[in-house]
C-alpha positions in Angstrom: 7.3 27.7 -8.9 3.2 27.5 -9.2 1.4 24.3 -7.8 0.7 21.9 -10.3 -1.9 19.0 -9.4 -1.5 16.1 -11.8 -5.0 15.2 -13.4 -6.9 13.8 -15.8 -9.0 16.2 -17.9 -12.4 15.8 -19.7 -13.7 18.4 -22.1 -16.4 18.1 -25.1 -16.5 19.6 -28.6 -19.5 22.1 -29.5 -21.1 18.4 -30.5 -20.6 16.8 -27.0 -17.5 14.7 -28.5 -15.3 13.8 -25.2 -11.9 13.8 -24.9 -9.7 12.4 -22.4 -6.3 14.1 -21.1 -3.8 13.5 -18.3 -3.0 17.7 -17.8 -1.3 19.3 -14.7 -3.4 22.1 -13.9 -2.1 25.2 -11.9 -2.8 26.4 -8.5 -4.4 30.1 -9.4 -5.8 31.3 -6.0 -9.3 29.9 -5.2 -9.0 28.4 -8.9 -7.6 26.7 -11.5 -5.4 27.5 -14.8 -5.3 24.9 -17.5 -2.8 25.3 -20.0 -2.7 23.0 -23.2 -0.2 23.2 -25.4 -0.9 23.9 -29.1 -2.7 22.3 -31.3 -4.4 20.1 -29.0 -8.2 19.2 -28.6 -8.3 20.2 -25.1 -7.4 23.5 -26.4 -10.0 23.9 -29.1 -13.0 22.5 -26.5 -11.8 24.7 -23.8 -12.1 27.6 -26.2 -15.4 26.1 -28.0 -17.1 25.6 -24.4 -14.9 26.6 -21.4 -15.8 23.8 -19.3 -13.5 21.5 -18.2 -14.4 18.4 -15.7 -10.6 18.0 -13.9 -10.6 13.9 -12.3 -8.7 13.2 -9.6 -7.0 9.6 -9.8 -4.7 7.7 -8.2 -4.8 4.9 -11.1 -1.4 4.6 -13.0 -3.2 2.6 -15.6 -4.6 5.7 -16.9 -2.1 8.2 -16.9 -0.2 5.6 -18.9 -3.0 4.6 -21.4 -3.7 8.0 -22.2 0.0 8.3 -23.3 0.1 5.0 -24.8 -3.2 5.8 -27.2 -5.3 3.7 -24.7 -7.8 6.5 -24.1 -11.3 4.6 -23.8 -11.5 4.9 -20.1 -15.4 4.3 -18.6 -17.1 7.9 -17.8 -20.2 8.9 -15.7 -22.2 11.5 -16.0 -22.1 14.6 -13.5 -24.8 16.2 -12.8 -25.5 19.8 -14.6 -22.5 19.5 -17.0 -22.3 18.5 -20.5 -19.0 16.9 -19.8 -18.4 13.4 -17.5 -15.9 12.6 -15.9 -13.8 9.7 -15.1 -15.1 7.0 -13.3 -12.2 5.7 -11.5 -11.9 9.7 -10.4 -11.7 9.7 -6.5 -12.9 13.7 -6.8 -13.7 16.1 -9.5 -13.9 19.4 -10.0 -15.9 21.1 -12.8 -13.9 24.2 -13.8 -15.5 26.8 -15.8 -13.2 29.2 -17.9 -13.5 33.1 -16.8 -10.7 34.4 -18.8 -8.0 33.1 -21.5 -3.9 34.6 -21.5 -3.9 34.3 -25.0 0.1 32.6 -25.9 1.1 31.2 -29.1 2.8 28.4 -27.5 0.6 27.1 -24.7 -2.8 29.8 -24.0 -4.4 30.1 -20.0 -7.4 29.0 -19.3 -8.2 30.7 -16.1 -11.1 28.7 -14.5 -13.2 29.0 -11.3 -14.6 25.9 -9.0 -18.1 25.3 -10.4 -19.0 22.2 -9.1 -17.0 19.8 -6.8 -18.0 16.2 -5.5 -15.7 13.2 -3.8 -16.5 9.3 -5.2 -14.2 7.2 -3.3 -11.4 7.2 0.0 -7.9 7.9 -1.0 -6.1 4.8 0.4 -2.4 6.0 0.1 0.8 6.7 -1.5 2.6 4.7 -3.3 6.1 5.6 -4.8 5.6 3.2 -7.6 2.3 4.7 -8.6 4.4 8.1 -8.4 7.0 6.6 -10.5 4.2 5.8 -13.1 2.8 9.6 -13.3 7.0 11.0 -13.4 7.2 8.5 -16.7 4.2 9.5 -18.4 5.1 12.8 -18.0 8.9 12.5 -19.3 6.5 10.7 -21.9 5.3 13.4 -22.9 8.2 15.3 -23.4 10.4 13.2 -24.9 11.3 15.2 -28.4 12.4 18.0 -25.9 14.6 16.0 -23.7 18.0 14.5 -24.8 19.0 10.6 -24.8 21.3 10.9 -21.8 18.4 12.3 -19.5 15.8 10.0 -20.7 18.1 7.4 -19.3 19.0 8.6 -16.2 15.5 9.2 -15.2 14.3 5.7 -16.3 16.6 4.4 -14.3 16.0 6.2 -11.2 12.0 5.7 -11.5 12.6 2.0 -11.9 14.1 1.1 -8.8 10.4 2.1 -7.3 8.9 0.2 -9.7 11.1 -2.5 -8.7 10.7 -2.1 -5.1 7.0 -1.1 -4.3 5.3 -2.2 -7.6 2.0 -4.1 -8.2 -0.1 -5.3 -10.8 -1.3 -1.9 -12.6 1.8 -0.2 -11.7 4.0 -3.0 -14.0 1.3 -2.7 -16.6 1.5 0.9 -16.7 5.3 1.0 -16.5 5.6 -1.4 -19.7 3.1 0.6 -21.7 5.4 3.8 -21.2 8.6 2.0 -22.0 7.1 0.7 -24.9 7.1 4.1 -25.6 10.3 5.5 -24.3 12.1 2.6 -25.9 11.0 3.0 -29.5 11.4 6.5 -29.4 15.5 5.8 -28.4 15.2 3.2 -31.2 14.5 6.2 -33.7 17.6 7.9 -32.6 19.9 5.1 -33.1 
């Protein structure tokens, strides 16, 4: 199995429109390979720019908000590339796409390391802020996962939440089930 380095992604439209993304990106040597599923916007301003800015975050809140349809998160600037990135981003790369696997289900962006710069210390881990980024990623999957596994996996990602949980963690944790729990509604 590849390395995959959970992140949230910035990318413009040929008109500098930004949009926001929480995408695992893929270890590919000295670079990067971002994958979007189709149809996505990532996909269409990868392909309309091939620049990517990739923020590195520890804050659940926005994993979970860009799940939740919370995706107004602040942005700054970096320098020498049309596209910001987050402002709560610890680090950031600026990929740059070299080549494309062309797949009808989810195309490769194969990037290089343009640009790289760190913003803040990394203070830690935190299995409830791990919990968070496991549920917004079952999230994101849940019309391909069945009932009975949605459940079992809540329940084992709650006991961190229980257990090592603050402030943002909670928040984030009850935008997701929001989430997790109407889509079970639907099926009953």
């Amino acid at each position: 199995m590849p390395y995959i380095r959970e992140t949230i992604l910035t990318t413009a439209d040929a008109a500098g429109a930004v949009h926001i993304a929480p995408l695992g990106i893929i270890e590919d040597g000295d670079g990067w390979v971002v994958a979007p599923f189709r149809p996505s916007r990532t996909l269409d301003n990868l392909a309309a720019t091939g620049i990517a800015v990739v923020s590195y975050t520890d804050d659940p809140l926005v994993f979970a908000g860009c799940l939740t349809g919370r995706r107004e998160w602040p942005l700054t600037p970096v320098e020498d590339c049309a596209v910001p990135r987050l402002e709560a981003a610890l680090a950031h790369d600026v990929l740059a796409v070299e080549r494309v696997t062309e797949d009808a289900t989810r195309p490769r962006f194969h990037c290089r390391v343009a640009a790289s710069a760190s913003h803040a210390p990394f203070t830690g881990l935190n299995r409830a802020r791990a919990a968070v980024l496991e549920l917004a990623i079952l999230v994101s999957r849940l019309t391909m996962l069945p009932r009975d596994k949605i459940e079992s996996e809540v329940a084992y990602l709650r006991i961190a939440i229980d257990k090592t949980g603050g402030a943002a963690e909670r928040q984030a944790w009850g935008w997701l089930m929001e989430r997790v729990e109407a889509h079970l509604a639907e099926g009953d």
